[in-house]
C-alpha positions in Angstrom: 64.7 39.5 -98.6 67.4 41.0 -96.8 67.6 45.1 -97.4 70.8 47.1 -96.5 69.9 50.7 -95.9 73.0 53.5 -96.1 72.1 56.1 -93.4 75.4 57.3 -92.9 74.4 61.0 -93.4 71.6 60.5 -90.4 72.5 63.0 -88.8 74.1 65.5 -91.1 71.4 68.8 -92.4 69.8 66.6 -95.4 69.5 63.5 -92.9 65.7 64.4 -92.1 64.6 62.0 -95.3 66.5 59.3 -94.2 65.4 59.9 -90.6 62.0 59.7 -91.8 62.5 57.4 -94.3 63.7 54.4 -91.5 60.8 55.9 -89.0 58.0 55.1 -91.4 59.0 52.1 -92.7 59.4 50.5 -90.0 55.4 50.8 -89.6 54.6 49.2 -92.9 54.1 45.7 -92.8 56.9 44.3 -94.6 58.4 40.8 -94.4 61.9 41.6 -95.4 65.2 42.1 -93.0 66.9 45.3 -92.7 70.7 46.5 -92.2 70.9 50.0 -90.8 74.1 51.5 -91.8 75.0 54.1 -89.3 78.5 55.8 -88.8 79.6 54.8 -85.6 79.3 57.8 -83.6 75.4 57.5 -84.6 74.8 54.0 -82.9 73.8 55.0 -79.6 71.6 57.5 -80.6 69.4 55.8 -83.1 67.5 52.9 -82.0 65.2 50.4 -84.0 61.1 50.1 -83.4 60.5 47.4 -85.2 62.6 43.8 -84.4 62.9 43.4 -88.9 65.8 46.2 -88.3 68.9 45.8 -87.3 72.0 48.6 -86.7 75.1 48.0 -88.0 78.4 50.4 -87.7 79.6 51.8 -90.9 82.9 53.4 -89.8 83.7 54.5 -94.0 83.6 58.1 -94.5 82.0 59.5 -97.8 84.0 60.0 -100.7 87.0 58.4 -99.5 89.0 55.3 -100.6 88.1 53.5 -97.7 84.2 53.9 -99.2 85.2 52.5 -101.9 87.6 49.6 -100.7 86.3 48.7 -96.8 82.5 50.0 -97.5 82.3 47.5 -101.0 83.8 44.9 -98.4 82.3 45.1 -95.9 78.6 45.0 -98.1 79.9 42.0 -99.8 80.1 40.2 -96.6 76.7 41.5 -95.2 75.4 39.8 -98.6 72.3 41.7 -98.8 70.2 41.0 -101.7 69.4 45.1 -102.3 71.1 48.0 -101.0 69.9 51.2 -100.8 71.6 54.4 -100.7 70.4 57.3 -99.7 73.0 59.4 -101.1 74.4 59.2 -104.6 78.3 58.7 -102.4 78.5 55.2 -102.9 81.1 52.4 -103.4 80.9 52.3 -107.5 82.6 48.7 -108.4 80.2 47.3 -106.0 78.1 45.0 -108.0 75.0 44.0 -106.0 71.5 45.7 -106.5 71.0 48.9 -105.2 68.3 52.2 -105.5 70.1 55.3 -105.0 68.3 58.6 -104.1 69.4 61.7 -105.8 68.3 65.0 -104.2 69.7 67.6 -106.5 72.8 68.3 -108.3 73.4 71.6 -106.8 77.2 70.0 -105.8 78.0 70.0 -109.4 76.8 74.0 -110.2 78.1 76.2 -107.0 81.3 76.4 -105.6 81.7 76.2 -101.8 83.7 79.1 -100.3 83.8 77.7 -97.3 86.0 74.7 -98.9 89.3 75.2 -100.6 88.7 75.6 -103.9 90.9 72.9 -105.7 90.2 70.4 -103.3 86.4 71.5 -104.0 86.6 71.3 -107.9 88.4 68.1 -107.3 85.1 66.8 -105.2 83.2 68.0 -107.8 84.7 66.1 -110.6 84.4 62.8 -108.0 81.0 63.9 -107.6 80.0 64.1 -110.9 81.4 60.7 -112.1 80.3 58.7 -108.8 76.6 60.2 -109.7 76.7 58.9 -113.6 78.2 55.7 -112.1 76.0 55.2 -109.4 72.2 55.9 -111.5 73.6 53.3 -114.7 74.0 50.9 -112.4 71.1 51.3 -110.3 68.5 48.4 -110.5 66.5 52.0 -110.0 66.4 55.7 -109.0 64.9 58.0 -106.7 64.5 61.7 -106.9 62.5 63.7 -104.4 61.1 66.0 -107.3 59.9 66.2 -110.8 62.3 69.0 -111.5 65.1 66.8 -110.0 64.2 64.1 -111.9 64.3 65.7 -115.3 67.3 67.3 -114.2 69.4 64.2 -113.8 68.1 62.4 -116.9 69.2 65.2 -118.4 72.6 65.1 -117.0 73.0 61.4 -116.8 71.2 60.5 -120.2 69.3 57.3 -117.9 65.8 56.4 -119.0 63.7 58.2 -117.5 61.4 55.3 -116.4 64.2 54.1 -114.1 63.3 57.1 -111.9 60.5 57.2 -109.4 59.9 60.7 -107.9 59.0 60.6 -103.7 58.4 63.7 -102.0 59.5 64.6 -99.0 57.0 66.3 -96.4 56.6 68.4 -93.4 56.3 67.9 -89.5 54.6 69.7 -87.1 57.1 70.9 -84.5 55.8 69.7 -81.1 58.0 71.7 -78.8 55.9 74.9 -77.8 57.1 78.0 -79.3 59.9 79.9 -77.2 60.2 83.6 -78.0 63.3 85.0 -78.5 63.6 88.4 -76.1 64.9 90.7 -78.2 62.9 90.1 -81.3 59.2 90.1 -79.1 58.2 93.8 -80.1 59.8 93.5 -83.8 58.4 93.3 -87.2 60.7 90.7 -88.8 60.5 89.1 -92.0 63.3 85.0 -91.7 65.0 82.8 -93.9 66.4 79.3 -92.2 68.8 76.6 -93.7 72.3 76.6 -94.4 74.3 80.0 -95.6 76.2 78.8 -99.1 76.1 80.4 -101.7 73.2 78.7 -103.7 71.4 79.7 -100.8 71.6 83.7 -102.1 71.7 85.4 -98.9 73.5 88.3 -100.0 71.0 89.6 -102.6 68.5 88.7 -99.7 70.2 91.3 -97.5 70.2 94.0 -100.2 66.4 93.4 -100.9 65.8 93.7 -97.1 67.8 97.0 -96.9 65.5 97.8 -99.9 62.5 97.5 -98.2 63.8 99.5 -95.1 62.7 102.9 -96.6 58.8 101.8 -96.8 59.2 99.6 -93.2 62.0 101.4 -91.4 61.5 99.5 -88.0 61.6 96.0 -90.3 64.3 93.3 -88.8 66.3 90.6 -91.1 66.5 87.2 -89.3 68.6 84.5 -90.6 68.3 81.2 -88.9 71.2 78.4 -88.9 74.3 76.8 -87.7 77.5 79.7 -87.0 80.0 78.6 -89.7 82.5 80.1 -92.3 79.7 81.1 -94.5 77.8 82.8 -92.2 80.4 84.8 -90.6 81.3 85.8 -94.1 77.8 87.3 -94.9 77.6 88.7 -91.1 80.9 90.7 -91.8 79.7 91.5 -95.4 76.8 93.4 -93.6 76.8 96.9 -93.9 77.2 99.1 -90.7 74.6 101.0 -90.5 72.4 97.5 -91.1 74.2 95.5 -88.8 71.5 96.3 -85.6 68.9 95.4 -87.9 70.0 91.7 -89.4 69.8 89.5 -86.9 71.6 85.9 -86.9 70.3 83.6 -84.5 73.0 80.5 -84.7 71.5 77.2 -84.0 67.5 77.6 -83.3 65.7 75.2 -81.1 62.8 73.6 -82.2 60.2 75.9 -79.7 62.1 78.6 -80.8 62.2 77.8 -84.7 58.2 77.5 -84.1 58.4 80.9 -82.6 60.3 82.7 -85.2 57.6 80.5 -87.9 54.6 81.8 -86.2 55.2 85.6 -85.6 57.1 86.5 -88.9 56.2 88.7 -91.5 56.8 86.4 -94.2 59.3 83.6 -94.7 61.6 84.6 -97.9 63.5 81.6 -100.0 65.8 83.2 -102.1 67.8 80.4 -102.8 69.0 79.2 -106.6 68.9 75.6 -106.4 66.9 73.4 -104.5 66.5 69.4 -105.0 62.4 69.8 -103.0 62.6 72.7 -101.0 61.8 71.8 -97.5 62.1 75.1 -95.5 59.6 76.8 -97.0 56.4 73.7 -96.1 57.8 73.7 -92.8 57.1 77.4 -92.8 53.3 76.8 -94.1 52.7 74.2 -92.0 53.7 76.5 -89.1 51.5 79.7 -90.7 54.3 81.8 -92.1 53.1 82.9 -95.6 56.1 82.4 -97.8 57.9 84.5 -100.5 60.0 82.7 -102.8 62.2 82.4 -105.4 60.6 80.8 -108.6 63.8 78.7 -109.6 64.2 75.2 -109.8 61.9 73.4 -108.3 60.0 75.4 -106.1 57.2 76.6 -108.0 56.6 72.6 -108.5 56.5 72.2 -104.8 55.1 75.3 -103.5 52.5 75.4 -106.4 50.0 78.7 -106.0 51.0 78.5 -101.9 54.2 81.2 -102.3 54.3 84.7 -104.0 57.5 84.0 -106.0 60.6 86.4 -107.7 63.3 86.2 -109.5 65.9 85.4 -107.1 68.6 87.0 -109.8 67.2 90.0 -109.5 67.2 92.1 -106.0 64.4 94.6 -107.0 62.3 91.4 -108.0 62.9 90.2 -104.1 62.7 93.3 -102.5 58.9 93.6 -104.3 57.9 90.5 -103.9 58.6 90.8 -100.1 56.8 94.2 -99.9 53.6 93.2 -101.8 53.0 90.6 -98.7 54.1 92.9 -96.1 51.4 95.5 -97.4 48.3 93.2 -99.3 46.7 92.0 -96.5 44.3 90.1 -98.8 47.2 88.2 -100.0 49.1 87.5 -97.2 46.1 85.9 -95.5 45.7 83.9 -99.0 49.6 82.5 -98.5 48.8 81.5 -95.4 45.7 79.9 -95.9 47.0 77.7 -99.4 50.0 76.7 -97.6 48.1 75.1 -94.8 46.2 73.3 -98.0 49.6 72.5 -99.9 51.1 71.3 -97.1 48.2 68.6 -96.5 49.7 67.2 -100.4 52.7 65.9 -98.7 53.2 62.6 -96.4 56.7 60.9 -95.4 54.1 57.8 -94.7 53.4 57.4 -98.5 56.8 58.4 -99.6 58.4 55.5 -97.5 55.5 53.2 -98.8 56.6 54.3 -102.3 60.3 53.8 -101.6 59.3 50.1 -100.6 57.3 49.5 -103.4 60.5 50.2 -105.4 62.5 47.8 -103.1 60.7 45.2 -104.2 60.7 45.9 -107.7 64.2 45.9 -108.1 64.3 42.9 -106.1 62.3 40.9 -109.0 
C-alpha cells in the first residue's frame, strides 16, 4: 500500500514525534510505499534511510486556503491509499483515508499573547471545527495520552474505540554536557519549553521568589527560544530578582544536558499538557522533577514527580522546597524517574502507529 505521511511541522517545537515517528519506522519491516510530506525549506535537511520512503515538497502552509485547495490537490494526485496526518491541520473535504494524531487541545482553552487576539480567536474557531472535522472522518485516531484521549472524545463526541493512545518517549542526549560559566558555582532549580501562557511561568517566578527567604543564594533558569513571550515575563520580573532569574535563549544540546544534570530540581508548572515531554527528558538526564498535577501529567509521570497545584503559588513554592530540603526524597525522584522513563519507547509507539496504518487500510 502506498502511505502518505504529513510532516510539514518537522521541524517546528512539537516536530520531535514526527521526527521520531519517520526514524523508527523506517526500521520496521514493512512492505508498504511511503510519501514524506515536507515543507520545502525542510527537503535538504531530511533524508530517507530506508529506499520504501520517498520525500515530497509540500509548499501549503497550515491553516490556510491553499491547505485546503492545493494540499487536497495535490493528495488527490499522489493517490495514496492512507494518509496520515500528524497534526489535526488538515485539508477537511479531502475524502481519502487518513489517521490523524491529536496531541492536546490546549489551542482551543488559552489565548496566545503573543498573537493578535482576533486573528487568534478567529484560529481558534478554525481550530476547533477543522479538529471535529478531521477525527469524524478519520478511518482512526491517535492521541499520545489517555488523558488526551478522553479529552477529545469528550469534546468531539467520537467513539472512543476509534482512538488508539501511543506515547511518546525520551532520548538520551549524546552531546557531552557544556557548562554554562556563570551558572558553575550556583544552586539552580530550571524549567525548559516554550514561554505561553499555559506554560505558567509567571506563578513559577513568584514561587521561586518564595523560596528565596529559606535558599537566598537559589537561581531561577528558564530555558527556550527569545520570543514575545519571553521578553514579556523577562520585563515582568521584578528588580530586585532580575540578577537571580536567569534566561538562557536557545540551549544547545551539551548544554541542555548540563543544566539537566546539575539542577536542583526540574519544576513543570504548566496547565495543559497533551504528554508532557520535558519533564522524562529531565529523568532520563537525572533531574528529580517537581510538577504540576494537571492534565495529564500525573498519568505520565506516575509516582516519578512530587506534584502541586500549579493554580496555586504557595502549593509550588512547597512543593519545590520539600525537594530542595528531603534528601530522602529527592534521591527517590531521581531514582523512579530513571525507572519511569525505561516505560516509554518511540520504537513501539511507531510499531503501534503501523499497526493502525494497516487497520484502517482493511
Amino acid at each position: 500500500m502506498h502511505i502518505a505521511i504529513d510532516a510539514r511541522e518537522l521541524r517546528t517545537s512539537s516536530g520531535r514525534y514526527v521526527e521520531r515517528l519517520l526514524h523508527y519506522l523506517q526500521q520496521l519491516e514493512s512492505p508498504h510505499q511511503y510519501s514524506v510530506l515536507l515543507k520545502p525549506q525542510d527537503m535538504a535537511g531530511w533524508q530517507p534511510s530506508n529506499p520504501n520512503f520517498t520525500k515530497v515538497a509540500c509548499p501549503h502552509k497550515e491553516f490556510s486556503f491553499a491547505e485546503q485547495i492545493g494540499f487536497k490537490r495535490q493528495l488527490e494526485q499522489l493517490k495514496p491509499d492512507l494518509v496520515h496526518f500528524t497534526f489535526p491541520q488538515q485539508p477537511i473535504t479531502y475524502r481519502g483515508k487518513t489517521v490523524t494524531t491529536i496531541h492536546d487541545l490546549t489551542t482551543l482553552r488559552f489565548h496566545n499573547p503573543d498573537k493578535k487576539r482576533t486573528v487568534f480567536i478567529i484560529k481558534q474557531g478554525i481550530y476547533d471545527r477543522v479538529i471535529k472535522a478531521a477525527v469524524k472522518k478519520s478511518k482512526a485516531v491517535i492521541a499520545i495520552s489517555e488523558f488526551t484521549k478522553s479529552d477529545l472524545v469528550n469534546f468531539s463526541h467520537i467513539d472512543p474505540n476509534k482512538v488508539t493512545v501511543t506515547y511518546e518517549s525520551a532520548d538520551p542526549i549524546q552531546d557531552p554536557p557544556t557548562p554554562l560559566p556563570d551558572l558553575q558555582k550556583s544552586r539552580f532549580i530550571m524549567y525548559v519549553g516554550r514561554p505561553t501562557p499555559h506554560k505558567n511561568l509567571v506563578r513559577l517566578i513568584a514561587a521561586y521568589t518564595h523560596l528565596l527567604a529559606q535558599h537566598y543564594d537559589l537561581k531561577l533558569v528558564l530555558v527556550g527560544k527569545q520570543d514575545a513571550n519571553y521578553e514579556r515575563i523577562a520585563t515582568g520580573v521584578p528588580d530586585r530578582y532580575k540578577d537571580n532569574v536567569v534566561f538562557t535563549g536557545f540551549a544547545s544540546e551539551g548544554l541542555l544536558r548540563w543544566l539537566y544534570e546539575n539542577c536542583e530540581a526540574y519544576v513543570f508548572p504548566s496547565l495543559s499538557e497533551g504528554f508532557g515531554l520535558p519533564g522524562l527528558e529531565a529523568m532520563l538526564n537525572g533531574a528529580p522533577v517537581v510538577s504540576s498535577d494537571a492534565t495529564c501529567l500525573p498519568e505520565i509521570y506516575g509516582d516519578a514527580a512530587h506534584y502541586f497545584d500549579p493554580e496555586n503559588v504557595e502549593s509550588m513554592a512547597d512543593a519545590i522546597n520539600e525537594v530542595l530540603t528531603d534528601k530522602e526524597l529527592r534521591e527517590k525522584l531521581i531514582k523512579n524517574g530513571k525507572l519511569q522513563v525505561e516505560k516509554y519507547s518511540w520504537q513501539r509507539m511507531a510499531e503501534q502507529t503501523l499497526r493502525v496504518y494497516e487497520k484502517a487500510l482493511e
